[in-house]
N, C-alpha and C positions, 0 to 999 in steps of 0.2 A: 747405463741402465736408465730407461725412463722412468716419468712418473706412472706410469699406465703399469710397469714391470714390477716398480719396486711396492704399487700399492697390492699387485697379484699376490706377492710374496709376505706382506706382511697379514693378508688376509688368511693365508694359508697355516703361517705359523700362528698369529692370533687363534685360528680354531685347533690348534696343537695344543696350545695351553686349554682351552677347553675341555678338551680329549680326556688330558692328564686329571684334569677340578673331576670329570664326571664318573669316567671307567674306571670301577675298582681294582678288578680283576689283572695281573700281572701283564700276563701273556696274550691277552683281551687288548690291553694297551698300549701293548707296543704295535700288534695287528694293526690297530686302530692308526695310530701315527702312520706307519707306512701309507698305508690306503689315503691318509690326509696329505701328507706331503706328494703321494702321485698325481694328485691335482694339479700339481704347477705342471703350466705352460709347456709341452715337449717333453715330459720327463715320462720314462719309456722304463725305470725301474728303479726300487727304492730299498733298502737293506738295510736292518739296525743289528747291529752285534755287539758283542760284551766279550774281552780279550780275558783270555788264560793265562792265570799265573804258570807263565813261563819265562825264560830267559829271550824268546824267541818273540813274546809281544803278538803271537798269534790272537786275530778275532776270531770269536766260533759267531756265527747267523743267529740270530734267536728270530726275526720277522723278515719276511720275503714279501715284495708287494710287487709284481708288473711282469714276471715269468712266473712258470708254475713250478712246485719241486722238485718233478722228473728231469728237469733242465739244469737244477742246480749244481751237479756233481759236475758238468762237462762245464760247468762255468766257472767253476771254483778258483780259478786262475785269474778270471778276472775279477772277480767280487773281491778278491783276500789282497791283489797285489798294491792297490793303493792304499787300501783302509788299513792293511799292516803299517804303511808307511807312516800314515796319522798319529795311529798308537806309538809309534817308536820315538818321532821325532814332538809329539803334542803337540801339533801345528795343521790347519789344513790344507790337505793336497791338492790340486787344482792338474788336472789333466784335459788341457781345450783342447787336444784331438788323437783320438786313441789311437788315428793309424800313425801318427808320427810319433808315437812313444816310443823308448828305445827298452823294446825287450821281447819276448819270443815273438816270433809271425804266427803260428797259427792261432794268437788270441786275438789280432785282427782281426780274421776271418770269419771269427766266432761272434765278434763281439758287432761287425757288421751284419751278420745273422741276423741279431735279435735287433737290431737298431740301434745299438749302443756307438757316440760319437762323440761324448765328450763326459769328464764326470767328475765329481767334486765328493773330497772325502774328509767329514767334520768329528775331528775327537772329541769324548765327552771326558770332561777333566772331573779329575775327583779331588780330594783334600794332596794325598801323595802321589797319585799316578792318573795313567786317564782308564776308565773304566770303561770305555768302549767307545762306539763310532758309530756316526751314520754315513750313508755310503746312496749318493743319487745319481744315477745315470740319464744323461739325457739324450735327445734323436736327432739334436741340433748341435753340430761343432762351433766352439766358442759360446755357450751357451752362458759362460759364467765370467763377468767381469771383474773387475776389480770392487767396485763398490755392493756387487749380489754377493761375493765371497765375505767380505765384510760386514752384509747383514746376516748370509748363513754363522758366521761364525760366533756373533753376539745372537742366534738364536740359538746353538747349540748349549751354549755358556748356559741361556738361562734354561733351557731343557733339559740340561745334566738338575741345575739348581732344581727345577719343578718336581725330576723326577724323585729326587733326596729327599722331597718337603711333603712326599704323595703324604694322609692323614692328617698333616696339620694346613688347617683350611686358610688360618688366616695368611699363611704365606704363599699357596697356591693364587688365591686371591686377586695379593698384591700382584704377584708375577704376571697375571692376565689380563689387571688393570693396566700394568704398564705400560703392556702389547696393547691394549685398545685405543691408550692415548698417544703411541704410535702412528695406529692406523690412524684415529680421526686429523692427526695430524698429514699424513698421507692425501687423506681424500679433503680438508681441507685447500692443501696447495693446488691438489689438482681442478677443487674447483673454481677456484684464484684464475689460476693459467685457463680453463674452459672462458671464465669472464673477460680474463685482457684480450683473448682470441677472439669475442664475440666482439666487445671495443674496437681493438683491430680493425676488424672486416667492414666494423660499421665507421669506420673512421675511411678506410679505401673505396665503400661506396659512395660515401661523401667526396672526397677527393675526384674519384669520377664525375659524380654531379659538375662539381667544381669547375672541373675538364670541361664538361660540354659544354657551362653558363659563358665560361669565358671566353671560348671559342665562338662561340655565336657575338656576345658581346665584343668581342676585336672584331668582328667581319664588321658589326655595324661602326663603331671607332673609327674603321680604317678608312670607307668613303669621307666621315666627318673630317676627319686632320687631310685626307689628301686634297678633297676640294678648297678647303681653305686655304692651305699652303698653295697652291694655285693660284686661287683670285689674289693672293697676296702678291703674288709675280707680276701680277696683270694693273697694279694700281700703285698709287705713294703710300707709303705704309703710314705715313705720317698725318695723312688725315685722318675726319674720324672714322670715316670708313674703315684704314686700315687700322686702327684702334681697336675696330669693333670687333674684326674679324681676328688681331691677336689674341683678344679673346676670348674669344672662340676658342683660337688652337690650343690657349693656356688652359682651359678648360677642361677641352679634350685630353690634355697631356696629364693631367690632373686623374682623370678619368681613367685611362692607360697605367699611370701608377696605381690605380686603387687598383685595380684588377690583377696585375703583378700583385699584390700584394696579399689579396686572395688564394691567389695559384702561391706563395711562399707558404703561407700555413699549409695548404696543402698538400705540396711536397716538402714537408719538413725533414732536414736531414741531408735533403740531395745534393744541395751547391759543398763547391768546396771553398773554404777559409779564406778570404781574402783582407788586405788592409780595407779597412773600412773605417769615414768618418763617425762618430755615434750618432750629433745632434740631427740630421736629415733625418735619419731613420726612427731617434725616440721621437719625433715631432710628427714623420708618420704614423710610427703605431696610436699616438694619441690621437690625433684626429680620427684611426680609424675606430678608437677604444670607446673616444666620445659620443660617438653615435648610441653605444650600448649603454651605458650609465646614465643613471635618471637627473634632471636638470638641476635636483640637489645637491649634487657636486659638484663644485668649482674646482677647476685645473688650475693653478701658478705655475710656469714655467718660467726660471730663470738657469737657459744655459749660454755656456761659454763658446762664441762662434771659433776662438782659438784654439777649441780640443784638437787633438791629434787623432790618430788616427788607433784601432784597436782592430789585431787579428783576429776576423772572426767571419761569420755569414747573417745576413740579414733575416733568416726565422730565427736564429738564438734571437738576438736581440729582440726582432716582436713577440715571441714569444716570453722573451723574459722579463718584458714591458707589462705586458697583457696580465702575467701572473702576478706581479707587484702589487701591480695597480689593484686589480681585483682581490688582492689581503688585502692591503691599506685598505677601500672597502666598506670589507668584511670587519673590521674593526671599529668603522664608525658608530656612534649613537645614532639608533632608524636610518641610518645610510643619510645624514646630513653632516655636511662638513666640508671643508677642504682638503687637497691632495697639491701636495709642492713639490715639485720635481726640479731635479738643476745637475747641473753637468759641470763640473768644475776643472782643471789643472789639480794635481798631485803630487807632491815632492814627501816620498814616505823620510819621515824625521823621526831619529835612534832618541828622542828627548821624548816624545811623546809617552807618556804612562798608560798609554791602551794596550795590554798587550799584545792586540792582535798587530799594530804596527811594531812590533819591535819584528814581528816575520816579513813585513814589505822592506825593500831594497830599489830605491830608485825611482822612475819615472812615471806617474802612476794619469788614469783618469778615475775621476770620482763620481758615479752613479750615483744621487740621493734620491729620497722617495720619504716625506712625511706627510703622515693626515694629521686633522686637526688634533691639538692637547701635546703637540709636540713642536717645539719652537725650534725654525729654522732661519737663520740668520740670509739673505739671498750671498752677501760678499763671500762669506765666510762659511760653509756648512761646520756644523757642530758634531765633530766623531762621537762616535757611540764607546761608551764604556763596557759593551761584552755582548752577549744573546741571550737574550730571556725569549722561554717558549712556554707555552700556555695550555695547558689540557682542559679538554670539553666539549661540549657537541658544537658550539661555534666553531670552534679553531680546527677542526678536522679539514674543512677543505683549504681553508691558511697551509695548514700543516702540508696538505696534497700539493699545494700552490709551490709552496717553499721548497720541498723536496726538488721538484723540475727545476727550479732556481738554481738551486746547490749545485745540478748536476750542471747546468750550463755555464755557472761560473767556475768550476773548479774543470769544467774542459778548456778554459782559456786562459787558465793557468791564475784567476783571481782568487779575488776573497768576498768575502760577503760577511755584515756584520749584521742584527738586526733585537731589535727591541717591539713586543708590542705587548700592549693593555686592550685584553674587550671590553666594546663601549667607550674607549678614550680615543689611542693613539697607535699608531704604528709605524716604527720608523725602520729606515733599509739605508745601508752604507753597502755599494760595492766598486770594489778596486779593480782596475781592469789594467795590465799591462800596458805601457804605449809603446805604440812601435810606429816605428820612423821606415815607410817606405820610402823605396829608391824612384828617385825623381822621374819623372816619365816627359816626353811631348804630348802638348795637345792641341788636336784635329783642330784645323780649321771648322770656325762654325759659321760664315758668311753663307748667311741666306741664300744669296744668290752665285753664290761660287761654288760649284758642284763635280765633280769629274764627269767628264763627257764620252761618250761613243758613238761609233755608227754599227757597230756589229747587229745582228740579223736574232732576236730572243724569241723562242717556243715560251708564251706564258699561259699555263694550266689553272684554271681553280673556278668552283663549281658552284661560288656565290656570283651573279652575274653583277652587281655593286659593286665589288671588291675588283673585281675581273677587269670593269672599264674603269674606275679611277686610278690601278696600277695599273693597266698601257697607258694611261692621260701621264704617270709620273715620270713613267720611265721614255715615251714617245717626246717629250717635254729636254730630256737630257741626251737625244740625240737618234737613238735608237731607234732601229726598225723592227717593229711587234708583230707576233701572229696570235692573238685570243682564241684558246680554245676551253669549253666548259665543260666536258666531258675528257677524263685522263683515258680513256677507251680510244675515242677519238686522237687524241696528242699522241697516242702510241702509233695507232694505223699512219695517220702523217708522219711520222718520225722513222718509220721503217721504211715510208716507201722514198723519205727523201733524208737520208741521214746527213751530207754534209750540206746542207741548206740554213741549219742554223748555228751558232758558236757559242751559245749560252740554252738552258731552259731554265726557267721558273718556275716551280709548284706548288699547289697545296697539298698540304699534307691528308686533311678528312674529305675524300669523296668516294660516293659511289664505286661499285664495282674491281676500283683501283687507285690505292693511295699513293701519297705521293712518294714512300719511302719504295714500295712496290711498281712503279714507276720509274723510278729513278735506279732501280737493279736490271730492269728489262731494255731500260736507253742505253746503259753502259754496256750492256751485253750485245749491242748492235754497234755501241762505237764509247767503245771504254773512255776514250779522253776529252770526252766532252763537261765542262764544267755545271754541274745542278746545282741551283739554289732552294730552297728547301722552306717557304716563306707560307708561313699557319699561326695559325690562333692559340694553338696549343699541341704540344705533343707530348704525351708522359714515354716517350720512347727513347727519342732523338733527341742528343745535347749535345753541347761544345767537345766534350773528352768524345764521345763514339759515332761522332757524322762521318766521320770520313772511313767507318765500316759499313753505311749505310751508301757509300757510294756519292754523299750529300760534300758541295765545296764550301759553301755559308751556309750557316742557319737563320732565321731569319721570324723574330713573332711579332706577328702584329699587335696595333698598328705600326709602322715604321715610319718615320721622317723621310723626308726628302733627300736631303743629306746623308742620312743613314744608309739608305737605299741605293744610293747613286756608289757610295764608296764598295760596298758590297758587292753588288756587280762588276766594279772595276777590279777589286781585288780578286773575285773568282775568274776575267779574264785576264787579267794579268799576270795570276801565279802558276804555277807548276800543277800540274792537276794529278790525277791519282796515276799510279800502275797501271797499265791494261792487265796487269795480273791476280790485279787485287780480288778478293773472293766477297764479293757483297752477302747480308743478310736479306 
């Protein structure tokens, strides 16, 4: 049941109880109810009855709402057969599809007649027996779930009670007030859930944004680091010249992480867990955190370059940076102050008197985070002795801050400990499991040692920058290029001369025809030909589902030299897809 469902039906019974507070009249009242309850959503006929002292637990109709009475005699079979069942057993019946019920056939017939599909039968319980039943048919099978059945049945409850209490006011009242605070509760979440939906959407258009800034900013990147990486081939790197121009590329590289870093918030969520160093990455988000904070606050940074390493993705930790940071803060007196950060080693110890350590076991790294009025040792951080939280109109976005916290550290299986004072101090203890990845080889990084070819590359993309400094990189390590700036164009050639090339190159954003839409049309002319898939951004294409796209690297710029050169060798080198494979 939705919230869109469950507020229909609370709306419906809230004017039940209405009905009951206003309508004197008996049989006036009950009319009334029916005609109320055939509001909801698909319900095709409504029936309230009051059972006969008899052994037999028969209902007699006292109110018909959605056929007319001339109907009623031939229908008698189906109105009595479940709402008897209610009475007998004081429980509600649930019938999700009348032709599958097991009992005569020509009440199928009948009951698809009028549009009867499904139908729910609620006893009205009394002190010693139940005193009757409502009985609603609806036009939709499966109409009634588990939690609609659970609210018809606590509205029956309180509809027997309403009906018991008809003349004394002050307990009708109550009963209707308590349906109101219900619904407002109802239409409160729903417009909770309308807001994070609006968030949402405005968070995915941002991301968009995101998408295109970064993708324009790597096409410009990508000429800056390739020419440089160039002239650097072309001279001693050890003059100042080549001095000047390392800085350059370090700059650029610099540059390419901040933009990666952008596209992480962006798509929050997406990467999956990997071992990760911490200190790189808090010393990113802070650099990128300082640009926002006004130059009244000083950062201290004292972390441990011997941290290990912590299973996780690099937006938890900016994000879980960013949040910190901005409580701590929110905590200062006028936002003046210091902010001490440090990263320590962990051995959780059964001797410590915190008891949030007597639940740590083992190998640990230590998160700190204090602002000023809270003394933090650099060698040694100072454990917090519990969580104090703070109500008020300051501390609400803390409070919002910390929440996203919680959740990030209790997904990687930590702890989190924290103290703060408004206008003093705020401190943050969190424990992160260490995990000892399994040893890996690493790539040669010599400059000038690259993997070579001669193979014959189709290279696509529609920034004519980007276009000539990657044939300059790739012409450079051996290969022979064909540039073309229109994927229109790279298709016509590739059709009319399929085995001429052994590799393509693409970009992903151009006109007319992208690259993932390119790279489905080439393989369908000659399936085993290896595509490289080389852009500024794709919110589509990643590591796990390239090679549904038909895609053998992927590939975002800006890319190194090095990076570049293995990539290529790798996708001629390896085993390439199926020619059966079914692309996207």
């Amino acid at each position: 049941m939705t919230l869109e469902q469950e507020k229909e039906i609370m709306a419906v019974m809230l004017e039940c109880h209405r009905v009951i507070h206003r309508v004197k009249d008996e049989q006036a009242l009950i009319d009334r109810l029916c005609e109320t309850l055939l509001q909801l959503k698909g319900c095709r006929c409504v029936w309230i009855g009051f059972s006969l002292n008899d052994r037999e637990k028969i209902a007699q109709p006292a109110a018909l709402c959605g056929i007319d009475r001339d109907r009623l005699s031939c229908m008698a079979g189906i109105l009595r057969q479940s709402a008897e069942k209610a009475i007998q057993r004081r429980a509600p019946v649930l019938c999700e599809d009348l032709a599958k019920t097991p009992t005569e056939p020509p009440w199928f017939d009948r009951a698809a007649t009028y549009g009867f599909f499904s139908s729910l039968s609620l006893p009205l319980e009394g002190d010693d027996a139940c005193i009757g039943v409502v009985e609603i048919y609806s036009a939709e099978r499966n109409a009634f779930d588990e939690a609609a059945v659970g609210l018809f049945e606590s509205f029956a409850e309180d509809l027997t009670a309403g009906l018991r209490a008809r003349g004394t006011e002050k307990a009708l009242q109550a009963s209707i007030d308590s349906w109101e605070i219900k619904y407002r509760r109802i239409e409160k979440r729903m417009d909770d859930m309308a807001e994070a939906l609006r968030k949402s959407r405005q968070l995915e258009a941002i991301g968009a944004l995101v998408g295109g800034i970064a993708h324009d900013f790597n096409n410009i990147l990508s000429p800056i680091l390739g020419y440089t990486e160039l002239a650097l081939l072309e001279i001693d790197r050890e003059t100042q010249l080549g001095s000047d121009l390392k800085a350059v590329l370090a700059a650029g590289e610099r540059a390419k992480s901040l933009v990666q870093q952008i596209l992480t918030f962006s798509r929050e969520g997406e990467d999956e867990a990997a071992p990760l160093k911490l200190n790189p990455l808090i010393k990113e988000s802070l650099r990128f955190l300082r640009s926002s904070m006004p130059a009244t606050v000083e950062f201290n940074l004292h972390i441990d370059p011997e941290c290990g390493h912590v299973l996780c993705t690099p937006a938890q930790i900016h994000q879980m940076v960013m949040h910190l940071c901005v409580s701590a803060y929110q905590m200062l007196s006028d936002g003046k102050g210091v902010i001490a950060v440090s990263l320590t080693p962990f051995r959780a110890d059964r001797e410590w008197k915190n008891p949030l350590h007597q639940q740590l076991n083992g190998k640990y790294i230590l998160f700190s985070i204090r602002s000023s009025g809270y003394h933090m040792a650099p060698a040694l951080p100072v454990p917090l002795l519990g969580s104090s939280f703070n109500s008020g109109e300051k501390e609400n976005n803390a409070d919002m801050d910390l929440a996203v916290v919680r959740g990030i550290v209790t997904t990687l299986s930590g702890h989190l400990d924290v103290i703060r004072e408004p206008d003093q101090f705020a401190a943050f203890d969190l424990y992160f499991p260490l995990f000892s990845p399994a040893p890996s080889k690493a790539e040669a990084r010599d400059p000038l040692s690259c993997p070579r070819g001669a193979e014959k590359i189709l290279l696509v993309d529609d920034d004519d920058s980007v276009l000539m400094i990657t044939s300059k990189l790739i012409e450079e390590l051996g290969y022979q290029v064909t540039m073309i700036s229109e994927s229109s164009k790279a298709l016509t050639l590739f059709r009319d001369q399929p085995e001429r090339f052994d590799l393509v190159i693409t970009d992903q954003t151009m006109p007319r025809l992208s690259g993932t839409e390119l790279a489905r049309k080439i393989r369908e002319i000659r399936p085993r030909i290896p595509i490289i898939l080389f852009t500024g951004f794709s919110s589509t294409v990643n590591e796990e589902n390239k090679s549904l796209y038909g895609i053998s690297e992927l590939l975002l710029k800006p890319v190194n030299r090095i990076e570049f050169a293995q990539a290529i060798r790798r996708a001629l080198d390896s085993l390439t897809l199926s020619p059966t494979q079914s692309y996207i």
